[in-house]
C-alpha positions as CSV (number, residue, x, y, z in Angstrom):
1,X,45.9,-29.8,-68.3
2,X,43.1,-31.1,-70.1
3,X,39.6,-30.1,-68.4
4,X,36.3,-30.9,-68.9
5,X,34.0,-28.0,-68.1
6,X,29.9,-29.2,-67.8
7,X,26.9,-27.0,-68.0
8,X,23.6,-28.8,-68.6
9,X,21.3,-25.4,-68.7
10,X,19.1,-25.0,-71.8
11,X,18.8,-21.4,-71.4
12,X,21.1,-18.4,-71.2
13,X,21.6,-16.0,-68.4
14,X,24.2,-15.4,-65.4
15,X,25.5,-19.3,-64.4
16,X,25.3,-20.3,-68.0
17,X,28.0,-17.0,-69.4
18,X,29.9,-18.0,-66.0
19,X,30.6,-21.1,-67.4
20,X,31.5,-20.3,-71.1
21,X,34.1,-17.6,-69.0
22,X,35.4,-20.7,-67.0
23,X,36.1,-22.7,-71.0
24,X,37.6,-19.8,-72.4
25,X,39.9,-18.8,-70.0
26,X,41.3,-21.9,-69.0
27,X,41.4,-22.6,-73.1
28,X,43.4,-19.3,-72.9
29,X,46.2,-20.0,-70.5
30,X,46.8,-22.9,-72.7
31,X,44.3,-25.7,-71.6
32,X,42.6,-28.1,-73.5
33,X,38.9,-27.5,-72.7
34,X,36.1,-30.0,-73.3
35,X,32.5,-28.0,-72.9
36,X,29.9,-30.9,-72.2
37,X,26.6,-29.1,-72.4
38,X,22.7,-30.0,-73.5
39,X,22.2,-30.1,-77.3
40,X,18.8,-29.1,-77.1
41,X,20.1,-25.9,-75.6
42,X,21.8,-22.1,-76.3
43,X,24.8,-22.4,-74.6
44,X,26.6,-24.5,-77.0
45,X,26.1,-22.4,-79.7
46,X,26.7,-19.4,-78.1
47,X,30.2,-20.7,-77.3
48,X,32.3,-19.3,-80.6
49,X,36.0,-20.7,-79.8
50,X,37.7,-22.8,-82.1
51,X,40.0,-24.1,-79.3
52,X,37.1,-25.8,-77.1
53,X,35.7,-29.2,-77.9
54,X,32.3,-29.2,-77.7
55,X,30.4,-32.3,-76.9
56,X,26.4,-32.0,-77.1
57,X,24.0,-35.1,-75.2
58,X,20.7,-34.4,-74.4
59,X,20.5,-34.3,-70.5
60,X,16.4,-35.3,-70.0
61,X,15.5,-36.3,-66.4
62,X,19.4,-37.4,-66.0
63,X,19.1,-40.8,-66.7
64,X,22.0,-43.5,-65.9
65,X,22.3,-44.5,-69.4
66,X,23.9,-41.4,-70.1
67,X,27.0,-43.2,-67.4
68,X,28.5,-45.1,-70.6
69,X,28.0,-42.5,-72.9
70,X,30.3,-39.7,-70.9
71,X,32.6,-42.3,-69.9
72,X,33.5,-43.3,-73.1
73,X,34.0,-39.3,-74.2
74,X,35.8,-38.4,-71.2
75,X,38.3,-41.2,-71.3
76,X,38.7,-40.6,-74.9
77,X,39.2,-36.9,-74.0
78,X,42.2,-38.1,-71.0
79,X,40.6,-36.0,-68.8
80,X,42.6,-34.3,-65.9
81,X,39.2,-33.2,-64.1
82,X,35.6,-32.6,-64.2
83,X,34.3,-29.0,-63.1
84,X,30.4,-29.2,-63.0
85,X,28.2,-26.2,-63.3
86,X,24.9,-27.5,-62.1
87,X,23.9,-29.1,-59.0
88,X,21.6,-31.9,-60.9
89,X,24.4,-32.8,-62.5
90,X,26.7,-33.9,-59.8
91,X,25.9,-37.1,-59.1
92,X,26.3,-38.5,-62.8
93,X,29.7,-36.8,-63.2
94,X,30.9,-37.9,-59.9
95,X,30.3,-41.8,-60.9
96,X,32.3,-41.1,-64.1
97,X,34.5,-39.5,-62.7
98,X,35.4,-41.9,-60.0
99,X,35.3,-44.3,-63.1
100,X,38.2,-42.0,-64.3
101,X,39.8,-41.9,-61.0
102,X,40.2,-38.0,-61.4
103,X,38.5,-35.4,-59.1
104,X,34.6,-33.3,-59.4
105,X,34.8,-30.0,-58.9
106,X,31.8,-28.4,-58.4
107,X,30.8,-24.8,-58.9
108,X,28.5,-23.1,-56.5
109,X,26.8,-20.8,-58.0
110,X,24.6,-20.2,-54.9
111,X,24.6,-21.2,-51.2
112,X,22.6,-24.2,-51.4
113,X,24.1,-27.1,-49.9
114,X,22.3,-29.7,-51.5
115,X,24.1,-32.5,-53.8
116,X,27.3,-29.8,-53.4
117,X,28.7,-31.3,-50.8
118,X,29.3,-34.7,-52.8
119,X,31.4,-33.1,-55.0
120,X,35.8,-33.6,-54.1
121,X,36.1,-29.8,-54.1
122,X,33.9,-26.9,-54.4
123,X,34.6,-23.6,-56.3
124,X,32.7,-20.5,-54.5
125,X,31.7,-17.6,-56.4
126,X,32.2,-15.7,-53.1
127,X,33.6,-16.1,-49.6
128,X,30.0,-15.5,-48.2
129,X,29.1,-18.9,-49.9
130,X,32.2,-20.1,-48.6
131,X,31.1,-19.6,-45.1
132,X,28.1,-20.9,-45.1
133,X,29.1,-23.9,-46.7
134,X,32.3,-24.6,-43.8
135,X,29.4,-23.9,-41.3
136,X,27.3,-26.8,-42.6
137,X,30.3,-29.5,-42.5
138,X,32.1,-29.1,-45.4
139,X,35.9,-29.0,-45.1
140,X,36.9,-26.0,-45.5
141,X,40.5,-26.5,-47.6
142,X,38.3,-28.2,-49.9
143,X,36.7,-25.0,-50.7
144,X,38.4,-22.8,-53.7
145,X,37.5,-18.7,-53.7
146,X,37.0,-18.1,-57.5
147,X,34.9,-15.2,-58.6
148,X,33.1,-14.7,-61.3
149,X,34.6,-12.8,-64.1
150,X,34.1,-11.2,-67.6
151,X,35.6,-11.4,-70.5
152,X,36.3,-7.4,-71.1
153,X,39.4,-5.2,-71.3
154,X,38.3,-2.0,-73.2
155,X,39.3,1.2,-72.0
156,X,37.5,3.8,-69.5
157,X,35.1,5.9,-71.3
158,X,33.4,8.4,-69.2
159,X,30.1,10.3,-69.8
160,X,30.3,13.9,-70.1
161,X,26.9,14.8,-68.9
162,X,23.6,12.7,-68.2
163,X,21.1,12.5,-71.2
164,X,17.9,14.9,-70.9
165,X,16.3,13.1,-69.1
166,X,19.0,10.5,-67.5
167,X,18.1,7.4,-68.0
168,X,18.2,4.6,-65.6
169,X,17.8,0.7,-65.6
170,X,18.0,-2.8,-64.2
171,X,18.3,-5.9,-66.1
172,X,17.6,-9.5,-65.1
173,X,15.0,-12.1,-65.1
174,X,11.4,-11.5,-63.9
175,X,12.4,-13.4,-60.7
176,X,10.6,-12.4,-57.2
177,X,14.2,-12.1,-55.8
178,X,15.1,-9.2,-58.3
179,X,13.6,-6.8,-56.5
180,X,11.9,-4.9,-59.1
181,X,9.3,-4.3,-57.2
182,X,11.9,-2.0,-55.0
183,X,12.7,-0.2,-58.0
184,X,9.3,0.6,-59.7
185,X,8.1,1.6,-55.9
186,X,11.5,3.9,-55.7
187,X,10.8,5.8,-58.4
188,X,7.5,6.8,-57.7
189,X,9.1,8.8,-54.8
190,X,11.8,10.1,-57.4
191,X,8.6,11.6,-59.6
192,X,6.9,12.8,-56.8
193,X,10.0,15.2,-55.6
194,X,10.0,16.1,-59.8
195,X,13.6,14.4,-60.8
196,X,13.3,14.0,-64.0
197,X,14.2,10.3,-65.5
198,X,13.7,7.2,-68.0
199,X,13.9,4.2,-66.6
200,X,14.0,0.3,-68.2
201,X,13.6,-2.4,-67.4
202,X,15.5,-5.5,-69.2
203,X,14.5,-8.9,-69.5
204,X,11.8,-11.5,-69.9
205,X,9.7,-13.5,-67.5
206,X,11.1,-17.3,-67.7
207,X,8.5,-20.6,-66.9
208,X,6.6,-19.8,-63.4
209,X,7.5,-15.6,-63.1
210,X,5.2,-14.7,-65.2
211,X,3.3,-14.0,-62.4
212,X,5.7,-11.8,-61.1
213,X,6.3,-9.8,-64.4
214,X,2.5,-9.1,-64.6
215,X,2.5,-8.0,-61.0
216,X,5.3,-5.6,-61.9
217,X,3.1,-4.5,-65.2
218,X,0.3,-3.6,-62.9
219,X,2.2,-1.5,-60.4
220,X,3.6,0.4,-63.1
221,X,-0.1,1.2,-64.0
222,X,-1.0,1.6,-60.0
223,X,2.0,4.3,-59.8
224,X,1.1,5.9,-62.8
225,X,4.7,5.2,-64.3
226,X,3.2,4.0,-67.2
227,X,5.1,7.0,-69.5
228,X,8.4,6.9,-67.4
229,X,9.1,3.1,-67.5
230,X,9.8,1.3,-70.6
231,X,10.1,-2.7,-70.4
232,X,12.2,-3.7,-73.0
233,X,12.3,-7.4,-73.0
234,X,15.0,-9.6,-73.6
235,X,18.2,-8.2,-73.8
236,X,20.7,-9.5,-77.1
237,X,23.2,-6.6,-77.5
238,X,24.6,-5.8,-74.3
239,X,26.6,-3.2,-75.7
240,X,23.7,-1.4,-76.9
241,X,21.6,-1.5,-73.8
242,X,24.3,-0.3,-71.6
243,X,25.1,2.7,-73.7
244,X,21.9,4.0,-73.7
245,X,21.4,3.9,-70.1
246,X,23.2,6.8,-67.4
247,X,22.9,4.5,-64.1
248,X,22.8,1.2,-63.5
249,X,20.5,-0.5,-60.4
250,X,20.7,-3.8,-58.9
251,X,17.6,-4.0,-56.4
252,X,18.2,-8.2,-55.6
253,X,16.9,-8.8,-52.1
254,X,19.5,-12.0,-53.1
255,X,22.4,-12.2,-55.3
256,X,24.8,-14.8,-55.0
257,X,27.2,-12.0,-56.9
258,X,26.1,-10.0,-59.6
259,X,27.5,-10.3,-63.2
260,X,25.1,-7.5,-64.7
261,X,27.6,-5.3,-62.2
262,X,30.7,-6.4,-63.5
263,X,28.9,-6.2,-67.1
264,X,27.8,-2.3,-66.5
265,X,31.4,-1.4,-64.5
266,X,33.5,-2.1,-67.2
267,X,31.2,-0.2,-69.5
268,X,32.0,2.8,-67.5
269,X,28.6,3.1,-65.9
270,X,28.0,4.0,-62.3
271,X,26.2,2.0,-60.3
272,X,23.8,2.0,-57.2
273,X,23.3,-1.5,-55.8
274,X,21.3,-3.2,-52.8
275,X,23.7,-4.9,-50.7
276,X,22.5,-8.5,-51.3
277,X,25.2,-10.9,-50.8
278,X,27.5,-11.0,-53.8
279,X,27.0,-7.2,-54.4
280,X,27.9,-6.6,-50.5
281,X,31.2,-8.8,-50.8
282,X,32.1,-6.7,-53.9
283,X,31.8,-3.2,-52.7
284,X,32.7,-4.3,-48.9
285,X,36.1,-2.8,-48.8
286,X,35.5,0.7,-51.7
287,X,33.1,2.9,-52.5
288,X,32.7,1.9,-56.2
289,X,28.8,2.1,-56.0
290,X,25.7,3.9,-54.2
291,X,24.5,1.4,-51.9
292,X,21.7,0.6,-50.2
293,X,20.1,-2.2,-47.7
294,X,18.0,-5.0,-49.0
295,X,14.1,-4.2,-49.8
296,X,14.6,-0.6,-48.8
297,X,13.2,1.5,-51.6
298,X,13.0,4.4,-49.7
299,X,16.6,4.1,-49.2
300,X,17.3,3.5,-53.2
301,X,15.1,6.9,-54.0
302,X,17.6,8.4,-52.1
303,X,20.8,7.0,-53.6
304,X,18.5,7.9,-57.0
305,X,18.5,11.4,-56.2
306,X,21.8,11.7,-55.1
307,X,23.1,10.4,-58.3
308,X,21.3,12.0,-60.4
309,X,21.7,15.0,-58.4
310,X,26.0,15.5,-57.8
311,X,27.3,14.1,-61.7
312,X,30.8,14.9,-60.5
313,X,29.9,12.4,-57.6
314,X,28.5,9.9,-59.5
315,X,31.4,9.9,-62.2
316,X,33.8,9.7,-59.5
317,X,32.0,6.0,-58.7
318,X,31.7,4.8,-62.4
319,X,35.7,5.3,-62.2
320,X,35.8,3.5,-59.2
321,X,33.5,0.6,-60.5
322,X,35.7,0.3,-63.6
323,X,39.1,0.1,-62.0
324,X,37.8,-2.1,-59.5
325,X,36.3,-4.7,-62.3
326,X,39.9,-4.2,-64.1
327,X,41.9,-4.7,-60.9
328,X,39.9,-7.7,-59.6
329,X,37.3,-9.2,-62.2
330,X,38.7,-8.9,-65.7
331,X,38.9,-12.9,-67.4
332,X,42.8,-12.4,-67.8
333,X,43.0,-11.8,-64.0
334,X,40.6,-14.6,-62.6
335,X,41.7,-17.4,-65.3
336,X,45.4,-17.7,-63.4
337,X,43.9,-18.0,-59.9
338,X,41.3,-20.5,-61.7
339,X,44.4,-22.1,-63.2
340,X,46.0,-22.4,-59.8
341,X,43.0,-23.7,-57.8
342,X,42.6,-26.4,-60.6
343,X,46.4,-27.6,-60.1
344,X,46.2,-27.7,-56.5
345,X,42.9,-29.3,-56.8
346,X,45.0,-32.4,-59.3
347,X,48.0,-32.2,-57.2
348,X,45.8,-33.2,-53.9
């Protein structure tokens, strides 16, 4: 099949890698992948695979010139089908590609409705998206299950012991719905019942949450957490943040799914997640992770102290978090039911 796979982000986080996973697994069940993304951008450069055609426009305000200009490429390209990253996108892609007179597919990254449901078929990062989105009219054998995945098949390394002291983080960006908040207020209770711990945070504050990344900045101060928090800012080497770090926290109060947890599972690091909505469709049938509900800090001090309190416990869930990512979320795993939701998808 030959498949042209569109993000027009400019920055680099969770939907942006999901979509670079989408090029280079179909690219490795033997596709030929076109990667339409912004030139002004990070993505496109980020995207290292000799096998992907990259095409760079400049996406500003979407205008309708830009029609021509992708028609031309795509037909040039005899594309099979369109898969669209971003929402703001859709309605461009889905004139060229009725041009074309092949199908849109577009991704949902999150449960919004809006400009989704004028796409032929929607992939769904999770079946709780899928609901919603059957609920609000759209047909639902339209509607592809396709979770996000990550490139990773190393082998299960397990720690031996926690560092003095253990060392605990969340990464993400400064984004009200991240629920750091939860976690700075958390472990204030840990230090008042004298656990020991380091914690960091990971990431930077991106356009208006900067107001929420000095609100954090100032808590810390309130709590006196000053010496026991470290905020690390952006995050480049993956590799060398999670290796430093003995648990892993996602505090969302929403998460459409959760990459960071799939990035930290296969790492061999156990986890202790809120059950926002991706992160309770992942660990809804296991118990690969301490969890705990939404906004409740109280409740993640707990999980806190029980992990840090019972190792054997908690390295009984990073083994569980790391077979679950390798049964179910590995690349090589989601790129053939990616490959068969794309066929069907043609075939209909």
């Amino acid at each position: 099949m030959r498949i042209v796979n569109v993000m027009t982000s400019k920055v680099v986080g969770g939907v942006e890698q999901a979509s670079v996973d989408y090029a280079t697994a179909l690219s490795r069940r033997g596709h030929d992948v076109l990667y339409v993304g912004d030139k002004r951008g990070k993505v496109l450069s980020s995207l290292n695979n000799e096998k992907i055609e990259k095409y760079g426009i400049s996406f500003h305000h979407f205008k309708y010139y830009l029609i021509p200009l992708l028609y031309k490429k795509l037909k040039d390209f005899k594309a099979d089908i369109v898969i669209v990253h971003t929402k703001k996108a859709i309605r461009i892609f889905k004139i060229v590609a009725h041009l074309l007179g092949i199908k849109l597919v577009a991704v949902a990254h999150n449960p919004k409705m809006k400009e989704i449901d004028k796409a032929d078929t929607i992939f769904s990062i999770s079946q709780y998206q899928k609901d919603i989105f059957v609920q609000k009219g759209y047909p639902a054998e339209k509607i592809y299950v396709i979770p996000n995945m990550i490139d990773d098949e190393r082998s299960f390394f397990p720690s031996t012991s926690f560092q003095t002291p253990p060392v605990l983080a969340v990464l993400g960006r400064f984004e009200p719905g991240k629920g750091f908040e939860d976690f700075v207020r958390a472990l204030s209770i840990v230090k008042s019942k004298k656990i020991p711990f380091h914690a960091v945070i990971g990431g930077t504050p991106v356009g208006d949450n900067q107001k929420t990344y000095e609100s954090i900045v100032a808590l810390i101060k309130e709590l006196d957490l000053s010496e026991d928090i470290q905020l690390c800012g952006w995050v480049s080497d993956k590799d060398e943040f999670y290796k430093n770090l003995d648990v892993f926290i996602l505090s969302s109060h929403h998460e459409s799914f959760g990459i960071v947890l799939l990035e930290a599972m296969i790492r061999s690091k156990p986890i202790i997640s809120s059950l926002a909505e991706g992160p309770a469709e992942i660990y809804a049938d296991n118990q690969a992770a301490y969890t705990y509900p939404v906004g409740d800090y109280e409740a993640l001090a707990n999980q806190i102290e029980i992990a840090l309190t019972d190792f054997s416990k908690t390295s009984k869930k990073a083994k569980l978090g790391y077979e679950l990512t390798k049964q179910k979320y590995v690349l090589s795993k989601v790129a053939v039911v990616l490959e068969k939701s794309i066929e069907s998808v043609i075939k209909s």
